[in-house]
ZADO-1210 file (C-alpha; in nm, 4 decimals, padded with zeros to 6 digits):
<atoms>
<atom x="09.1757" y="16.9928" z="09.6432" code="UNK" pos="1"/>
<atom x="09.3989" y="16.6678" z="09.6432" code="UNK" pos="2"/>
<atom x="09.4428" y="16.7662" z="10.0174" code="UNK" pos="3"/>
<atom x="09.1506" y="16.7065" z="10.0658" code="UNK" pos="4"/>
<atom x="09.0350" y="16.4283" z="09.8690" code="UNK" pos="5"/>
<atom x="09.2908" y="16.2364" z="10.0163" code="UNK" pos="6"/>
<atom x="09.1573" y="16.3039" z="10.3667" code="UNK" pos="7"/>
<atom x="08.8570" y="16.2413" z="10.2913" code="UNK" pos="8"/>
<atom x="08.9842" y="15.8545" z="10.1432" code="UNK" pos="9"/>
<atom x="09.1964" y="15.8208" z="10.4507" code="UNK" pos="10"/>
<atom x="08.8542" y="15.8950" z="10.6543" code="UNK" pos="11"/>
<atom x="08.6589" y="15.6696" z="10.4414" code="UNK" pos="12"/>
<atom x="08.9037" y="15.3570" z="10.4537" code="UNK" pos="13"/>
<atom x="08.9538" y="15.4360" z="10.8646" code="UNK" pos="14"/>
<atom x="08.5891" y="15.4524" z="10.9153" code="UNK" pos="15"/>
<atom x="08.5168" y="15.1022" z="10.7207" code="UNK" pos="16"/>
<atom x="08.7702" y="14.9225" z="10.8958" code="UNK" pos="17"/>
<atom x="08.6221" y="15.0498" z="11.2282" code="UNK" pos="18"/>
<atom x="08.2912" y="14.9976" z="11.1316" code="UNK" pos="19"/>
<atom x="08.3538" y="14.6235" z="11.0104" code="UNK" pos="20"/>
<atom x="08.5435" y="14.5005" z="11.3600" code="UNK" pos="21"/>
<atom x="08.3516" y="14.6992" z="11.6463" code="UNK" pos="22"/>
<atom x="08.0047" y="14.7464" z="11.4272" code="UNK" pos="23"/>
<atom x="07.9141" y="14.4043" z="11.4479" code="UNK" pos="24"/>
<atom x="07.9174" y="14.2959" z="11.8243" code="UNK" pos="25"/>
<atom x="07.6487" y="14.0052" z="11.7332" code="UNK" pos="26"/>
<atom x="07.7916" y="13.6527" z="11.7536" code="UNK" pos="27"/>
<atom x="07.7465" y="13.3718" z="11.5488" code="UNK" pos="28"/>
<atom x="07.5001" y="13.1533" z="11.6061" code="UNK" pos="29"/>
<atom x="07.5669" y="12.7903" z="11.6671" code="UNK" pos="30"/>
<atom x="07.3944" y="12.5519" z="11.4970" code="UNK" pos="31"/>
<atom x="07.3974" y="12.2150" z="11.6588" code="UNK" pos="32"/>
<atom x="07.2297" y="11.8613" z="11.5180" code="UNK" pos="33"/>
<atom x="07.0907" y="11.6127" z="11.7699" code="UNK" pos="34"/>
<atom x="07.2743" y="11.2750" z="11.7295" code="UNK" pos="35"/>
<atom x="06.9640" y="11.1349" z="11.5792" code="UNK" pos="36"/>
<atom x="06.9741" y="11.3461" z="11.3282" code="UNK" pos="37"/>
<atom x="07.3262" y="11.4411" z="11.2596" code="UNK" pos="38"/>
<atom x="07.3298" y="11.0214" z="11.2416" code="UNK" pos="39"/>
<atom x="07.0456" y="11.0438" z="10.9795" code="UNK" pos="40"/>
<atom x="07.2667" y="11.2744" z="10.7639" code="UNK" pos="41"/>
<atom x="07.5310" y="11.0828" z="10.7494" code="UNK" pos="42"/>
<atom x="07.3642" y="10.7728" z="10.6393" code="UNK" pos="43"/>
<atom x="07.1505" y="10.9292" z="10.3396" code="UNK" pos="44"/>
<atom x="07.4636" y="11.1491" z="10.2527" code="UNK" pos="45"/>
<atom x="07.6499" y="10.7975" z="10.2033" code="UNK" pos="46"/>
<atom x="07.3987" y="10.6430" z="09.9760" code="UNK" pos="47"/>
<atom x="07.3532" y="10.9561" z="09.7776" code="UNK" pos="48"/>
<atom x="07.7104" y="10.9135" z="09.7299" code="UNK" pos="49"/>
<atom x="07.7196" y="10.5552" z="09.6683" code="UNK" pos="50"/>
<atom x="07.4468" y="10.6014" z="09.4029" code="UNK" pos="51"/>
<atom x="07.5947" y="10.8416" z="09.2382" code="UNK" pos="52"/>
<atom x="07.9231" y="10.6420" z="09.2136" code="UNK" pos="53"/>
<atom x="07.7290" y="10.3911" z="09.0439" code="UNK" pos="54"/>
<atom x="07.5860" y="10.5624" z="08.7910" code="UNK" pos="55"/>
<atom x="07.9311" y="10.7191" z="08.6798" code="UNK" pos="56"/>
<atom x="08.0694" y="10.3815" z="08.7153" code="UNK" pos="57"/>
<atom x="07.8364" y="10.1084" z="08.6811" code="UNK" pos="58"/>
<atom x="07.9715" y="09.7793" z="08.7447" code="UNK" pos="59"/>
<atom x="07.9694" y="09.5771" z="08.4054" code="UNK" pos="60"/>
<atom x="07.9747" y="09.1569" z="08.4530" code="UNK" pos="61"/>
<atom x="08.2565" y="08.9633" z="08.3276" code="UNK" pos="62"/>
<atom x="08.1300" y="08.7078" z="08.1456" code="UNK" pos="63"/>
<atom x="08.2174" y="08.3750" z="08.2826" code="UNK" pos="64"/>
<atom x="08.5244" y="08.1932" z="08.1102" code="UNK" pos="65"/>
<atom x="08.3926" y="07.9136" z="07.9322" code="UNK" pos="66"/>
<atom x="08.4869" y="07.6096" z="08.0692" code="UNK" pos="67"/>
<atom x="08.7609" y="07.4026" z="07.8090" code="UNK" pos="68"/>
<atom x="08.7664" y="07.0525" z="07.8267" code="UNK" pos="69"/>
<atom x="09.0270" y="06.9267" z="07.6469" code="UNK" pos="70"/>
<atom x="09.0261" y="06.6186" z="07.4301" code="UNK" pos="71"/>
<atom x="09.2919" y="06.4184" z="07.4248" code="UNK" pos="72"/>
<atom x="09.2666" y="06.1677" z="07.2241" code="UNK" pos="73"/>
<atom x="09.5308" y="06.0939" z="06.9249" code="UNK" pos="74"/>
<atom x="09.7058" y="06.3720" z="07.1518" code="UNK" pos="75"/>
<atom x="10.0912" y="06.2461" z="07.0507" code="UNK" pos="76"/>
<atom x="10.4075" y="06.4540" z="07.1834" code="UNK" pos="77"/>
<atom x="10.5471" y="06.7536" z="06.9947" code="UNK" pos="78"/>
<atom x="10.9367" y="06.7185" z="06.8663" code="UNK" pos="79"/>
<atom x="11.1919" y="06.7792" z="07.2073" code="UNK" pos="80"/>
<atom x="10.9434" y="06.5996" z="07.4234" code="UNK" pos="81"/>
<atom x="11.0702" y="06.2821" z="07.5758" code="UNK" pos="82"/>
<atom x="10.7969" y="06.0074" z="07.7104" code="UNK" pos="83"/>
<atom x="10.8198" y="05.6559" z="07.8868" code="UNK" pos="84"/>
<atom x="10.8424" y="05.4543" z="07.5400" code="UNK" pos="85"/>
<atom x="11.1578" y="05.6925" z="07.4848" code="UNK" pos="86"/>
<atom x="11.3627" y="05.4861" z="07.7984" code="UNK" pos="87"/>
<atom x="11.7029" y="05.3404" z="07.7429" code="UNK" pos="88"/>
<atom x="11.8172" y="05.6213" z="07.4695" code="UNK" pos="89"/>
<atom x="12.0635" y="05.9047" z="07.4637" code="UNK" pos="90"/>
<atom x="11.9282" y="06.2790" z="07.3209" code="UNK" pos="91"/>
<atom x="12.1738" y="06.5638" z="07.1876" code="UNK" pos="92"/>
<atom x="12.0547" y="06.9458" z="07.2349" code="UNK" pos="93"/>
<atom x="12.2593" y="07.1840" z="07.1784" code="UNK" pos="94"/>
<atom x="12.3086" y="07.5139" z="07.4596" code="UNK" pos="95"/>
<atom x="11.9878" y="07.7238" z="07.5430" code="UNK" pos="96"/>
<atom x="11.7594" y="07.4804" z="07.3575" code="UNK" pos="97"/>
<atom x="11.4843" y="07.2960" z="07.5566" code="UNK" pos="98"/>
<atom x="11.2853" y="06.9774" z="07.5544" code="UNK" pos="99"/>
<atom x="11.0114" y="06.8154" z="07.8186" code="UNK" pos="100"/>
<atom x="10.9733" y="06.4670" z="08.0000" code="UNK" pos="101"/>
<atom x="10.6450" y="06.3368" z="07.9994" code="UNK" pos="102"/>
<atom x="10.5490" y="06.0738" z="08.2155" code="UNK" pos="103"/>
<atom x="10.2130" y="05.9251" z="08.3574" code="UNK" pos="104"/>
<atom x="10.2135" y="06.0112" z="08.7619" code="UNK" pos="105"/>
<atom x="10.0733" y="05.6560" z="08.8133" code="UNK" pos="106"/>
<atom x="10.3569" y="05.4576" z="08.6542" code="UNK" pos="107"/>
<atom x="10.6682" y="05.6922" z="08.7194" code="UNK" pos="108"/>
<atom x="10.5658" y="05.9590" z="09.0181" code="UNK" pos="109"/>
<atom x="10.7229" y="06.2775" z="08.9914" code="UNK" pos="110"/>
<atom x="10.8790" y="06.2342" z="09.3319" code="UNK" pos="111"/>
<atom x="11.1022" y="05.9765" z="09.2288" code="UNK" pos="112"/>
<atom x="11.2114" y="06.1361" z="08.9353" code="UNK" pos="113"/>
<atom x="11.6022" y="06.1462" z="08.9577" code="UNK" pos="114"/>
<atom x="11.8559" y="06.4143" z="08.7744" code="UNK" pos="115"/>
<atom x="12.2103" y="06.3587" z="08.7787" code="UNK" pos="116"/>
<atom x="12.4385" y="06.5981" z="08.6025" code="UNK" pos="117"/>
<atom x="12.7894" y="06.6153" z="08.5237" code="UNK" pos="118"/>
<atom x="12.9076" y="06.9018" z="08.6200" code="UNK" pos="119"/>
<atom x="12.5853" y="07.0117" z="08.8210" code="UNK" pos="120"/>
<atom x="12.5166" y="07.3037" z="08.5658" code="UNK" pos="121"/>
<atom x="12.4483" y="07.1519" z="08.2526" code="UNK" pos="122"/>
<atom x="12.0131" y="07.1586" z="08.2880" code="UNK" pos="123"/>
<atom x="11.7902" y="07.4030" z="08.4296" code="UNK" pos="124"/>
<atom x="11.4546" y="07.3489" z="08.5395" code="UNK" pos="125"/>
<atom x="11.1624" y="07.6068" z="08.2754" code="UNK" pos="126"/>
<atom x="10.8702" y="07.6677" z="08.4228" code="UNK" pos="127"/>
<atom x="10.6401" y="07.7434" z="08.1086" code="UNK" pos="128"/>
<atom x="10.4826" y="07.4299" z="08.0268" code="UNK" pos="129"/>
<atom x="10.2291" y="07.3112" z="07.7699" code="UNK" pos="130"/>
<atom x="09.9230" y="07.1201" z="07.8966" code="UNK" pos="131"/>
<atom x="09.9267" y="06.7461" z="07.8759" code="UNK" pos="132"/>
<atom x="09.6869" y="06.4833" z="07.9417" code="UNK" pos="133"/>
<atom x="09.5399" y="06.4095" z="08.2391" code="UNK" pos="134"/>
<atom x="09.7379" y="06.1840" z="08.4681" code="UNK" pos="135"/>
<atom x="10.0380" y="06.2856" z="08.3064" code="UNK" pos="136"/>
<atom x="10.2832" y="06.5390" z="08.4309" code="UNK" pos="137"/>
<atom x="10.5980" y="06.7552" z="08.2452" code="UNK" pos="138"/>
<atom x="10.8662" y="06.8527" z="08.3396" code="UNK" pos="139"/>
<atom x="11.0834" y="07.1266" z="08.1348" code="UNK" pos="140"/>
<atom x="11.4723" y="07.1611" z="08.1199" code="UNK" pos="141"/>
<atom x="11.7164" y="07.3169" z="07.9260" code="UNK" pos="142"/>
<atom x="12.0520" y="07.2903" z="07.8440" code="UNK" pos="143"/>
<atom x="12.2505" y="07.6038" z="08.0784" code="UNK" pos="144"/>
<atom x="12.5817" y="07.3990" z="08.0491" code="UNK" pos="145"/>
<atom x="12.8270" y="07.1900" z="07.8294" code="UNK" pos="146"/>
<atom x="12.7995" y="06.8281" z="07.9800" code="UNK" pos="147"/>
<atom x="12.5834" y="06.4769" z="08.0289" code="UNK" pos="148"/>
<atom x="12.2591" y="06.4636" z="08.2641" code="UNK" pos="149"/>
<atom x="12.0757" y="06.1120" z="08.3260" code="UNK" pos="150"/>
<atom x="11.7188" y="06.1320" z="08.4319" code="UNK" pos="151"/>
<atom x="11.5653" y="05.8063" z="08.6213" code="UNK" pos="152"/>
<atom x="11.2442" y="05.7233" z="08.7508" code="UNK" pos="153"/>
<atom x="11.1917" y="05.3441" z="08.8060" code="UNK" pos="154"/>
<atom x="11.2515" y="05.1689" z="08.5080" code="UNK" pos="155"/>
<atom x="11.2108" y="05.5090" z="08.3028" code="UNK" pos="156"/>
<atom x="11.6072" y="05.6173" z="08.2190" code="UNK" pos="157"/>
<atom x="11.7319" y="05.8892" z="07.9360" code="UNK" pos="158"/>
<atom x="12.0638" y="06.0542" z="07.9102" code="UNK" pos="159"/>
<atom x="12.0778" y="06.4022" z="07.8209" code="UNK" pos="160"/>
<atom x="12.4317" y="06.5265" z="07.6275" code="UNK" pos="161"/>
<atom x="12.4220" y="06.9070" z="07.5735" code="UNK" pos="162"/>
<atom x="12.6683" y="06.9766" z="07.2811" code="UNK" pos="163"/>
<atom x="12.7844" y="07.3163" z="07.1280" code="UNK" pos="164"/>
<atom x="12.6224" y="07.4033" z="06.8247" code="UNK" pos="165"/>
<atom x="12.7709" y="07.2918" z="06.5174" code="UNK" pos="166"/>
</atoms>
């Protein structure tokens, strides 16, 4: 009996595998679009997709930034910031602490503004600056090295000592 049921399975399985290669001698059948068409596809498949893009993600507007106009007037300089009526004295900071030079462009341009250090290391150059007021520029140092710095421009002169702390 298992003789037999297992030649019969063994019959089965061969006659399946036969029938599913040489039983089917149709071929496929090509399917071809004109380019017309096949063009036409393409383009409505795209906006589908672009559609449905922007309903899962719909494009929200920034609001615009408002537009801040600073006022300036009875602006006066925060403590460490050094301006034209400050010309002619000498200012102590101690290592790693910072102050700014503030100087109208029209009376003392920044391009003649003139830094001479002893030794060359004693000020570096910050580039975080607060606003000032128009026509005005700053310029942010601070102390990197024990020594003396004099900054010119025109008749504008300071002299910079950078000290260790007490």
């Amino acid at each position: 009996m298992k003789k037999a049921a297992r030649t019969l399975l063994c019959l089965t399985l061969i006659l399946i595998f036969a029938g599913c290669s040489s039983g089917n001698n149709q071929q496929p059948i090509k399917q071809t679009l004109s380019p017309d068409l096949a063009t036409g596809t393409v383009i409505v498949a795209k906006k589908y997709t672009q559609a449905a893009k922007a309903t899962m993600y719909p494009a929200t507007p920034f609001p615009a930034a408002p537009q801040v106009s600073m006022d300036w007037t009875g602006w006066t300089p925060s403590p460490g910031e050094i301006m034209a009526g400050d010309s002619g004295k000498s200012f102590d900071f101690w290592l790693t602490s910072r102050f700014s030079i503030i100087l109208n462009e029209s009376d003392y341009p920044v391009a003649n503004l003139d830094l001479t250090c002893n030794p060359k290391i004693v000020l570096g150059r910050i580039s975080n600056v607060e606003p000032v007021p128009p026509d005005y520029y700053v310029i942010r140092y601070e102390g990197s090295g024990l020594g003396q710095c004099t900054i010119q421009n025109g008749q504008f002169e300071v002299t910079i000592n950078v000290v260790n702390h007490p």
